[in-house]
GUTORDO-187741 format. One record per residue (C-alpha): residue in three letters; x, y, z. Coordinates in Angstrom, 1 decimal, always signed. Example, Ala and Ser with C-alpha at 12.3 -4.5 7.8 and 13.67 -1.06 7.14 Angstrom:
GUTORDO-187741
+------+--------+--------+--------+
! resn !      x !      y !      z !
+------+--------+--------+--------+
!  ALA !  +12.3 !   -4.5 !   +7.8 !
!  SER !  +13.7 !   -1.1 !   +7.1 !
+------+--------+--------+--------+
This chain:
GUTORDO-187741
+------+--------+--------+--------+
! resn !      x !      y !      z !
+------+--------+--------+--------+
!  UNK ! +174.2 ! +170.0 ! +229.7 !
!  UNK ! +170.8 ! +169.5 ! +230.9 !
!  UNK ! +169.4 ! +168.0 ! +234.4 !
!  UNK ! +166.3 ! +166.9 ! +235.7 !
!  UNK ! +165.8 ! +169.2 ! +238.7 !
!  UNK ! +164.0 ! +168.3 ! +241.7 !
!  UNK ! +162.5 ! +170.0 ! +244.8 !
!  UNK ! +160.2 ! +168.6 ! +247.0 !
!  UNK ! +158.4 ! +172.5 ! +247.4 !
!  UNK ! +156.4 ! +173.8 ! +244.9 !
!  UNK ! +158.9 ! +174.8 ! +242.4 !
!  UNK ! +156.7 ! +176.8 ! +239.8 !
!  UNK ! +155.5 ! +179.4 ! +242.9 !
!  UNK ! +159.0 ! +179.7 ! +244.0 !
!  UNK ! +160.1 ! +180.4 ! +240.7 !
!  UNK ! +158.0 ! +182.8 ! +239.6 !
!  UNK ! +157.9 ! +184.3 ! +242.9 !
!  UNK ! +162.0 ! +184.7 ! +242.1 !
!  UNK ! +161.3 ! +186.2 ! +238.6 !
!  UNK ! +159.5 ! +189.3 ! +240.5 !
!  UNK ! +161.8 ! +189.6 ! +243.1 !
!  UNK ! +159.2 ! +188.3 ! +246.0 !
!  UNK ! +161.2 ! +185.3 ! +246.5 !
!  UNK ! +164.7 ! +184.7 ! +248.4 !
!  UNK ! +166.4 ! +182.6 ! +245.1 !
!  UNK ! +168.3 ! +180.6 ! +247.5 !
!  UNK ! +165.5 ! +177.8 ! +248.5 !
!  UNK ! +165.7 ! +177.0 ! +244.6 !
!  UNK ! +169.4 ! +175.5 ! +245.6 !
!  UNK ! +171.0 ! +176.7 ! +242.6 !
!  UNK ! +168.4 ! +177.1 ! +239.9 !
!  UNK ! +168.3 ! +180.5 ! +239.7 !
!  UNK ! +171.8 ! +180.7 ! +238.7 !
!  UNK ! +172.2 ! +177.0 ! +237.0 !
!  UNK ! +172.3 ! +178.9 ! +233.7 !
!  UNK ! +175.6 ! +180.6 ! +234.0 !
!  UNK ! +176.9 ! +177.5 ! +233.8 !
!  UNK ! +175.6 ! +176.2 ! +230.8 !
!  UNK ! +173.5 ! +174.1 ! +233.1 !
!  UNK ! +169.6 ! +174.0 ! +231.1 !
!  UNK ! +166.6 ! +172.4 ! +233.3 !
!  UNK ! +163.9 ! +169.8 ! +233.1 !
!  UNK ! +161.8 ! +171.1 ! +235.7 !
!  UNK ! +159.9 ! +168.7 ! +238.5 !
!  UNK ! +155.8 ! +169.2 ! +238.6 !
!  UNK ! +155.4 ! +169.4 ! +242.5 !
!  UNK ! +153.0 ! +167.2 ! +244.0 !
!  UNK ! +151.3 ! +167.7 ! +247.1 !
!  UNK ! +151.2 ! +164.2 ! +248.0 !
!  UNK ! +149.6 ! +162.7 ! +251.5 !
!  UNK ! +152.1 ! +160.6 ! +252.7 !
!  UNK ! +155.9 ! +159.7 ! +251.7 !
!  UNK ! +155.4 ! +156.9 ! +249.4 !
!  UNK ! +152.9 ! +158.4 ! +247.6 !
!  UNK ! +155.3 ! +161.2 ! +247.1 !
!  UNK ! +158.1 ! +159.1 ! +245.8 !
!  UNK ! +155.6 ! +157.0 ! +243.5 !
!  UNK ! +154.5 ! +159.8 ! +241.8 !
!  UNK ! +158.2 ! +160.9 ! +241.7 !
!  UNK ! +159.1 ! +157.8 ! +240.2 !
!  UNK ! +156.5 ! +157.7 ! +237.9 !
!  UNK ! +157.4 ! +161.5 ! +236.4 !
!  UNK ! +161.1 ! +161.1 ! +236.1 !
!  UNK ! +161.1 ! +157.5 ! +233.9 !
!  UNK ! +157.9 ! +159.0 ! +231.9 !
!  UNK ! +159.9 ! +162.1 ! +231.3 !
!  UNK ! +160.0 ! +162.2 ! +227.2 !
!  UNK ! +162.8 ! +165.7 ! +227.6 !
!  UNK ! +166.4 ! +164.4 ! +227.6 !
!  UNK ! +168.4 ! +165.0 ! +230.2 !
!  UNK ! +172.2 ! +164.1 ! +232.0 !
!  UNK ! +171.8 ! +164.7 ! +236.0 !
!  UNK ! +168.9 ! +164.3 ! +238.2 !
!  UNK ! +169.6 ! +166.7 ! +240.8 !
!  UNK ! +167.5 ! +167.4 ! +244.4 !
!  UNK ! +167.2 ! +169.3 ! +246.7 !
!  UNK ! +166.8 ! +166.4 ! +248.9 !
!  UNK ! +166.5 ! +162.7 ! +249.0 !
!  UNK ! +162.7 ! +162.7 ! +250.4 !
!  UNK ! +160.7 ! +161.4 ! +247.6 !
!  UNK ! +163.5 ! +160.5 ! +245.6 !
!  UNK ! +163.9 ! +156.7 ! +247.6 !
!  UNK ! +162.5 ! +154.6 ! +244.6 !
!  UNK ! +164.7 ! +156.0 ! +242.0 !
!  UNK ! +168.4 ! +155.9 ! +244.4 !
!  UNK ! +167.1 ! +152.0 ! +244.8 !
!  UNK ! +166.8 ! +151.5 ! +241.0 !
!  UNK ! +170.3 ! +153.6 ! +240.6 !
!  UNK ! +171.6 ! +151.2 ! +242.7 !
!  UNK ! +170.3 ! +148.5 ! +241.3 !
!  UNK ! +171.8 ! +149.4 ! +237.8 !
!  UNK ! +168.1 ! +149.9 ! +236.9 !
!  UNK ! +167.8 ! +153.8 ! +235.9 !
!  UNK ! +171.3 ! +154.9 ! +234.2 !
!  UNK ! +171.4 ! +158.7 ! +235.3 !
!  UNK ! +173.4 ! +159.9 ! +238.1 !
!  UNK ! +171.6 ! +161.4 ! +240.9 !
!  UNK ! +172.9 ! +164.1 ! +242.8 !
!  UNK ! +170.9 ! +165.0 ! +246.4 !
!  UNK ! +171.7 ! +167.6 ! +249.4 !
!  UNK ! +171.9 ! +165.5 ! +252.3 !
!  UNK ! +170.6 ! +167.7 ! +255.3 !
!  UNK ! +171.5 ! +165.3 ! +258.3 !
!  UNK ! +174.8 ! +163.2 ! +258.7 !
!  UNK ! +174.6 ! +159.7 ! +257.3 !
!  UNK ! +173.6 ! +157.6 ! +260.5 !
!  UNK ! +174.1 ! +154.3 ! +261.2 !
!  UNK ! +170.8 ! +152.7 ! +262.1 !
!  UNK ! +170.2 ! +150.3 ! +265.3 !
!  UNK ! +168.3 ! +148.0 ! +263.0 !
!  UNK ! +170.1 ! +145.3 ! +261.3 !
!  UNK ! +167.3 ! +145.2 ! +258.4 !
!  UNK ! +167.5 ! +148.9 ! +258.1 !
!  UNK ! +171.3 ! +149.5 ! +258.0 !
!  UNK ! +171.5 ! +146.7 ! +255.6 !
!  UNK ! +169.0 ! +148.4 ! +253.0 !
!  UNK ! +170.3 ! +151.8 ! +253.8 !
!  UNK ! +174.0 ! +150.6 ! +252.4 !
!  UNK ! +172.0 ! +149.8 ! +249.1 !
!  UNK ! +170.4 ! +152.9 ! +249.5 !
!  UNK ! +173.8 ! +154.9 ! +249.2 !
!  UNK ! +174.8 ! +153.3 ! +246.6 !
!  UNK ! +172.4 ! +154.8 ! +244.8 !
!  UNK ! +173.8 ! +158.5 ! +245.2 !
!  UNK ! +176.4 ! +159.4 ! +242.8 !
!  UNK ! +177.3 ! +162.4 ! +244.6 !
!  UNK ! +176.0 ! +164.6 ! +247.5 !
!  UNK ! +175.9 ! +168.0 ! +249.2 !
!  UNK ! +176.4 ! +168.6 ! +252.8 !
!  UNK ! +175.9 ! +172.2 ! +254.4 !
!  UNK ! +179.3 ! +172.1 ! +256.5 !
!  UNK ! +182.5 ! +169.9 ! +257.0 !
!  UNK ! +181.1 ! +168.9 ! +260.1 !
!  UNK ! +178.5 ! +167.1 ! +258.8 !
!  UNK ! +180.7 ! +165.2 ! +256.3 !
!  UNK ! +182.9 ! +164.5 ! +259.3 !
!  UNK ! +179.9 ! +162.9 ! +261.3 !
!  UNK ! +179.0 ! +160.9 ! +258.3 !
!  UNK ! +182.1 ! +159.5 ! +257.6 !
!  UNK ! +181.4 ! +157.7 ! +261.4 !
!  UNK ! +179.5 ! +155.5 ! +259.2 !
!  UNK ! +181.0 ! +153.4 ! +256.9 !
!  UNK ! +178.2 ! +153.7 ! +254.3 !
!  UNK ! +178.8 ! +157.3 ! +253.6 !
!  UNK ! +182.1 ! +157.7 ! +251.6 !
!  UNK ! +184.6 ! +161.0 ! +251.1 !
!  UNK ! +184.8 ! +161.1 ! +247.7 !
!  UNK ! +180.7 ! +161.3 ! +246.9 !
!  UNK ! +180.1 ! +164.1 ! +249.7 !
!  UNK ! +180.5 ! +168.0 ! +249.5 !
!  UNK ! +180.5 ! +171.0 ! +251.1 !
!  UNK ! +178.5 ! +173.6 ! +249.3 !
!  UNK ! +178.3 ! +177.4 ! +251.0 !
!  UNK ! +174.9 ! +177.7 ! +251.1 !
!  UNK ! +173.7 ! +181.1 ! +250.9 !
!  UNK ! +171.4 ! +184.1 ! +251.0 !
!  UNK ! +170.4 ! +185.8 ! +247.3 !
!  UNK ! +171.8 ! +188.8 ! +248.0 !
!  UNK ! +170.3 ! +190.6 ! +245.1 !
!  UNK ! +166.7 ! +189.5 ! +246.7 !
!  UNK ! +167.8 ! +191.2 ! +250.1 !
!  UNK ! +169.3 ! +194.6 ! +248.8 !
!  UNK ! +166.0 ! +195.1 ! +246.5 !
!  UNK ! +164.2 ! +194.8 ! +249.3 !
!  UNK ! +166.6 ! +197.5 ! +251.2 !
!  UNK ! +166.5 ! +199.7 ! +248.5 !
!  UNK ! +162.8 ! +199.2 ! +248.9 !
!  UNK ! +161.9 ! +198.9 ! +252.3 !
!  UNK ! +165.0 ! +201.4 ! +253.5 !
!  UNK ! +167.2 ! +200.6 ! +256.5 !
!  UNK ! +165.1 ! +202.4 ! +259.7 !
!  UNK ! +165.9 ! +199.5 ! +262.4 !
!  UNK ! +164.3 ! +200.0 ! +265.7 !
!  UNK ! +166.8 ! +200.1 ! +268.5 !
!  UNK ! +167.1 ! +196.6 ! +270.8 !
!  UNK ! +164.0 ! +195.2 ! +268.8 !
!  UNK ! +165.1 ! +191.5 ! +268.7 !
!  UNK ! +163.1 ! +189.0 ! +266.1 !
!  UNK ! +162.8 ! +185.3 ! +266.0 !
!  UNK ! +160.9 ! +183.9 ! +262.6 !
!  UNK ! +162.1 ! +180.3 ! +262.3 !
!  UNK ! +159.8 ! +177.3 ! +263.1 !
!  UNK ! +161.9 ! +174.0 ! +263.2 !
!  UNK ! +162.9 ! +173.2 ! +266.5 !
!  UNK ! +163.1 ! +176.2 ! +268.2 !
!  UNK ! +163.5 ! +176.4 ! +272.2 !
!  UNK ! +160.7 ! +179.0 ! +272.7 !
!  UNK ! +160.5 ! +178.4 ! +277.2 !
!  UNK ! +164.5 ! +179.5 ! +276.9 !
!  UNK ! +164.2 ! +182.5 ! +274.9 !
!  UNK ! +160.9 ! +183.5 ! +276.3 !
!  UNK ! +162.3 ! +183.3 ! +280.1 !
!  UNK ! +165.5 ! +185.2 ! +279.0 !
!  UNK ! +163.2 ! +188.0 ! +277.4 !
!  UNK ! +160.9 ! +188.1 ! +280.4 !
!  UNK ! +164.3 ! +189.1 ! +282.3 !
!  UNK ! +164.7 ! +192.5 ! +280.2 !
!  UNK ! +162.9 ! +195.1 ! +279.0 !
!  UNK ! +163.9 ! +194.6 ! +275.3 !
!  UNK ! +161.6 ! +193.9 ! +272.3 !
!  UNK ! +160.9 ! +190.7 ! +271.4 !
!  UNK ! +159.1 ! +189.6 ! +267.9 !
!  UNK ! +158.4 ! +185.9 ! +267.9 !
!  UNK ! +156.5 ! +184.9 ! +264.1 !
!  UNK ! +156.2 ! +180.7 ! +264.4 !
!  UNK ! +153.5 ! +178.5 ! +263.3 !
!  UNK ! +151.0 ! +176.9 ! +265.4 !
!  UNK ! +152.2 ! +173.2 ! +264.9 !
!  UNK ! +155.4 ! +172.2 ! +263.2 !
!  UNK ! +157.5 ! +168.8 ! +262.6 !
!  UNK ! +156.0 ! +167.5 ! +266.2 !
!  UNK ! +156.0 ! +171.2 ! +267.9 !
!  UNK ! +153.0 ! +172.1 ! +269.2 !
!  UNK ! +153.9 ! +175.7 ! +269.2 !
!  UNK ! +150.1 ! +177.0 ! +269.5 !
!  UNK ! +149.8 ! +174.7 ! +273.4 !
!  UNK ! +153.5 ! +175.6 ! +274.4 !
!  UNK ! +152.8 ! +179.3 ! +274.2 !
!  UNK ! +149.1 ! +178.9 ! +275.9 !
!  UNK ! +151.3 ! +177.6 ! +279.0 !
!  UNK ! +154.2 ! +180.2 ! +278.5 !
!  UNK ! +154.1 ! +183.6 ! +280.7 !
!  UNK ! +155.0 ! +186.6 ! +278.8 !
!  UNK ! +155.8 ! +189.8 ! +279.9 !
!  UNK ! +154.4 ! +192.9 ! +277.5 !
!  UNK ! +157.6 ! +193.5 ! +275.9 !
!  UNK ! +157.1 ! +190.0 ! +274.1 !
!  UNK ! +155.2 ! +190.1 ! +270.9 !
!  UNK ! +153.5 ! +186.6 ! +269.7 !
!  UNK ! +152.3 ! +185.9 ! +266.0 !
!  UNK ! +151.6 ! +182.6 ! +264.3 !
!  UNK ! +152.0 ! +183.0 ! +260.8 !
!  UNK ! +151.3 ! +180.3 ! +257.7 !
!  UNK ! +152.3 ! +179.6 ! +254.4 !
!  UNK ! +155.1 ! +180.3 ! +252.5 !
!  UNK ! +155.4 ! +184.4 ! +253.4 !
!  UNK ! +159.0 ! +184.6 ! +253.1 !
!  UNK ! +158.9 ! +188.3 ! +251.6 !
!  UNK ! +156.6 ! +189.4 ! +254.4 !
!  UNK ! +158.9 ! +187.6 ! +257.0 !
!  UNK ! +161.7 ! +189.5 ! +255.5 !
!  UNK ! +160.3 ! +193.1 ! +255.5 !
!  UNK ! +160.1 ! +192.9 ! +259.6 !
!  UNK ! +163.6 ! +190.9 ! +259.9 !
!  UNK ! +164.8 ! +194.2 ! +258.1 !
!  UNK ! +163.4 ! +196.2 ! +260.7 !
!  UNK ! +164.6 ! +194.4 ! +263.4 !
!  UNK ! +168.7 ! +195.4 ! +265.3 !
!  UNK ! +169.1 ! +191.5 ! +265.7 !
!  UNK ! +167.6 ! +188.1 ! +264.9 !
!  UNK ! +167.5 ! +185.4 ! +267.5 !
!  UNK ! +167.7 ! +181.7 ! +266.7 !
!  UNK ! +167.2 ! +179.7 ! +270.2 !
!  UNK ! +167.2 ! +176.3 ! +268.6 !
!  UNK ! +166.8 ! +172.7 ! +270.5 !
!  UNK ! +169.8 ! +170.2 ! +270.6 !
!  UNK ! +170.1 ! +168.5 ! +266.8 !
!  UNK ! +172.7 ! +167.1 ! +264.9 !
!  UNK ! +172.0 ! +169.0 ! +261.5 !
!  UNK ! +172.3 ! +173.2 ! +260.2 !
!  UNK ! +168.9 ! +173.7 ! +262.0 !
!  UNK ! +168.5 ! +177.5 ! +261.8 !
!  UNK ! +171.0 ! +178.0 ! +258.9 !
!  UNK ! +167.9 ! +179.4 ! +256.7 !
!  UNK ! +167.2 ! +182.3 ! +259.6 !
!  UNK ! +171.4 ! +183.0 ! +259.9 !
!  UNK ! +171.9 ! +183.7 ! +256.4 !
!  UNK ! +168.8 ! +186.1 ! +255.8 !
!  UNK ! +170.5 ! +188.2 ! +258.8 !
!  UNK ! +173.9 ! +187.7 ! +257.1 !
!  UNK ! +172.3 ! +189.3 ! +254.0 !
!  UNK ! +170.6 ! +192.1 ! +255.5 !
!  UNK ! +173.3 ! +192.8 ! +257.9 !
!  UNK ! +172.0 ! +191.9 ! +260.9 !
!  UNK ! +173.9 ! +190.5 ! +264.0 !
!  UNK ! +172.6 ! +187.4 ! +265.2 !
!  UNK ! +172.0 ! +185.0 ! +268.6 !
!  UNK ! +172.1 ! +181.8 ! +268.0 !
!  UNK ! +171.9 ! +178.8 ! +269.9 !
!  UNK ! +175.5 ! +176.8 ! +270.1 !
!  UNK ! +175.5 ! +174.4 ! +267.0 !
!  UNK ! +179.0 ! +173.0 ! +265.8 !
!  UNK ! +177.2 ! +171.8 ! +262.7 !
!  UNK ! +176.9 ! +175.0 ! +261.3 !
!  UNK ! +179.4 ! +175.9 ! +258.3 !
!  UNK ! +180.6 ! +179.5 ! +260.0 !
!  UNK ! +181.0 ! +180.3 ! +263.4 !
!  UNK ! +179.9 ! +183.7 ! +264.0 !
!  UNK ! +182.0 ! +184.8 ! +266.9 !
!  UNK ! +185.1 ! +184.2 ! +265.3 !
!  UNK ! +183.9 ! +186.3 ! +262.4 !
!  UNK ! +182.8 ! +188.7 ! +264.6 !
!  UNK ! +179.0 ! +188.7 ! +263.0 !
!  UNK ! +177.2 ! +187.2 ! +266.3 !
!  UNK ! +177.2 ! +185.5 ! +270.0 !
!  UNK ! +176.9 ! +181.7 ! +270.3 !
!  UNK ! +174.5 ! +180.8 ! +274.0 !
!  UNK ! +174.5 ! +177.6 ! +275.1 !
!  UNK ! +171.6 ! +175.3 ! +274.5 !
!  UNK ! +169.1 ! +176.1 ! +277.4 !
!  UNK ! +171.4 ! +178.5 ! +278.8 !
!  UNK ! +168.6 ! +181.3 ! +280.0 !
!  UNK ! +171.5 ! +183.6 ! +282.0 !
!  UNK ! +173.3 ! +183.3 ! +278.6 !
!  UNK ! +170.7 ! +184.3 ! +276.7 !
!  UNK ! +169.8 ! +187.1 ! +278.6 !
!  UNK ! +173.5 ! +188.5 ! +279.1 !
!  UNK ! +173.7 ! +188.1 ! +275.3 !
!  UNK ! +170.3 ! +190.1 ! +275.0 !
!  UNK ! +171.6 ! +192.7 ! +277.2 !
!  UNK ! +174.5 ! +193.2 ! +275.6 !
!  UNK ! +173.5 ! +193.5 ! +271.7 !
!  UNK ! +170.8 ! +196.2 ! +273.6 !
!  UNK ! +173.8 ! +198.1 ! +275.5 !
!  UNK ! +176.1 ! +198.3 ! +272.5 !
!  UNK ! +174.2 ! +199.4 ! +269.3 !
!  UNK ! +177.7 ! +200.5 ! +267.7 !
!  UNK ! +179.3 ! +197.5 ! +268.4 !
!  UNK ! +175.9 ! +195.2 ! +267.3 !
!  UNK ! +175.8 ! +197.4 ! +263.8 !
!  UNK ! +179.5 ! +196.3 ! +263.8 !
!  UNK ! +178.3 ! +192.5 ! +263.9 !
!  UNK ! +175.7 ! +193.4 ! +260.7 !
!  UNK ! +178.9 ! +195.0 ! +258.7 !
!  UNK ! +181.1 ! +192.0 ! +259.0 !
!  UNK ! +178.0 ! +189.5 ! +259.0 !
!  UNK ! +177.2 ! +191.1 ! +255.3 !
!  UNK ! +180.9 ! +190.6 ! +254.4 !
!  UNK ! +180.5 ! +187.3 ! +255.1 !
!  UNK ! +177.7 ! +186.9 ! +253.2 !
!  UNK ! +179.4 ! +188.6 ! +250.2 !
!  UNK ! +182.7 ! +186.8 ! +250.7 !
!  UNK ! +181.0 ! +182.9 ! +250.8 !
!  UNK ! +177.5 ! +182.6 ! +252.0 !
!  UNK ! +175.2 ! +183.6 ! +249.0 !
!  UNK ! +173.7 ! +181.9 ! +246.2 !
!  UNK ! +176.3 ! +182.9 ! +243.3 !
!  UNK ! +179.3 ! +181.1 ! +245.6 !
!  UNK ! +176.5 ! +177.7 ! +246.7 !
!  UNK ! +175.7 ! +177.2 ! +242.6 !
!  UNK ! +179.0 ! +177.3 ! +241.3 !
!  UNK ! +180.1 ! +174.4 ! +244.2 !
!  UNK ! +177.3 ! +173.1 ! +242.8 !
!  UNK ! +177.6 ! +173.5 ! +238.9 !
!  UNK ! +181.5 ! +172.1 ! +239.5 !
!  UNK ! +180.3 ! +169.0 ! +240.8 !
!  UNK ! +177.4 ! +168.5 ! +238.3 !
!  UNK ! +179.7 ! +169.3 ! +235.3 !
!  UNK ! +182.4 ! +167.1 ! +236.3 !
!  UNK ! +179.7 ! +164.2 ! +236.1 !
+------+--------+--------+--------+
């Protein structure tokens, strides 16, 4: 079996960043491990395109002048795909398509929009969702239905993390906290929760991202010296994971959302054993205080955050105790072996 595999990143880098181990094989959503399954690839040339509809043109024009046969179009994501789901559900381009969706299906206010959005769907033969929450929300709407949508357990690649153990070593400084994601994070909560302890604080964010203007935010923010600020660019994932594995706990102070945002940053510290606290989020696939692997704050919550702080700081048996059974967890469901063959059984069955 053979599919046409999309990403909307630049595949080749990732995958040859993969091949010598500087890569976390996970953001390839399965293609690392796709042949295991008998599952061969046509892959997607990225395109660096300056707006969305040029993206999805030149999408559209690769895939229909593709001369390799394949059975599945597959992606990591809708964006960029929106020409070809119309066609599919127009009965004009005969392959199934099979996306990650990684917000609920919405209904929209606009009678226009909801109206082409129920074509839209049509157009997905199948799709994966990061929890059973987020199938539930999309169910609200009566264009998204059961039998097309799927929970995959999206996970670390494990292998990726223990070579970089084995390489790096496991010398974590004591109550030396680290935040690295980017999307939506609620720095003036975590930074006024840190400015009430002594504990170490890494912050790595970008300047500007998806509407955040990080760079001002933190030009207005007080920080006391136990706060460490760096802005960081580019796809440095192996870089970003050398001082995670340094760290005694990651941090994920996230604003309100209704998707996985900060799932990326939850299953690196999974993988590397690392307990974690994260910002309340019941769209998340595991909740980590029931498996004992972390502390949920509420969103905004800065006495929360601070007793939760103060508590990982306080207790470095019980905190390494949290990395144990957050690893387990990883092991058990969360990694890229378990996400690929969710994903494999649904491609196959097409």
């Amino acid at each position: 079996m053979k599919i046409y595999y999309y990403n909307q990143q630049d595949t080749q880098f990732m995958w040859d960043g993969w091949k010598k181990g500087v890569f976390p094989g996970h953001l390839l959503y399965g293609a690392t491990h796709f042949s295991d399954y008998g599952i061969e690839m046509v892959m997607h040339r990225y395109y660096d395109a300056p707006s969305r509809w040029r993206l999805s043109l030149n999408t559209l024009w690769q895939v229909l002048t593709c001369r390799e046969h394949y059975d599945v179009l597959y992606g990591n994501a809708f964006r960029g795909l929106e020409l070809l789901i119309f066609l599919r559900a127009l009965g004009l381009y005969r392959k199934p398509i099979v996306v990650w969706h990684h917000q609920p299906v919405k209904k929209s206010k606009n009678r226009l929009r909801e109206l082409a959005a129920r074509l839209f769907y049509r157009g997905i033969d199948q799709m994966f969702l990061f929890s059973e929450k987020l199938i539930a929300d999309s169910l609200l709407s009566s264009k998204a239905r059961r039998e097309r949508m799927h929970m995959a357990h999206w996970g670390a690649d494990l292998a990726y993390y223990d070579a970089l153990m084995r390489e790096e070593g496991v010398n974590r400084a004591a109550a030396t906290f680290i935040s690295t994601g980017k999307e939506l994070r609620d720095m003036p909560t975590l930074v006024k929760a840190f400015n009430a302890t002594t504990a170490r604080l890494d912050i790595y964010v970008s300047r500007y991202y998806l509407g955040n203007d990080y760079e001002d935010l933190f030009r207005k923010l007080p920080m006391k010296p136990n706060i460490h600020l760096e802005y960081i660019q580019g796809m440095v994932f192996r870089e970003m994971s050398k001082k995670v594995n340094r760290a005694s706990c990651v941090v994920v102070c996230c604003q309100k959302s209704n998707y996985t945002v900060g799932l990326t940053t939850v299953v690196e510290a999974l993988a590397l054993g690392l307990p974690v606290i994260c910002t309340r989020n019941e769209q998340m696939p595991m909740d980590l205080e029931s498996e004992g692997c972390g502390i949920w704050v509420d969103e905004g919550d800065v006495e929360g955050w601070e007793k939760a702080i103060r508590y990982i700081a306080d207790n470095p048996a019980e905190a390494q105790e949290m990395g144990r059974k957050g690893r387990l967890l990883a092991e058990r469901l969360y990694n890229i072996e378990r996400c690929t063959a969710d994903i494999a059984e649904v491609i196959k069955n097409l």
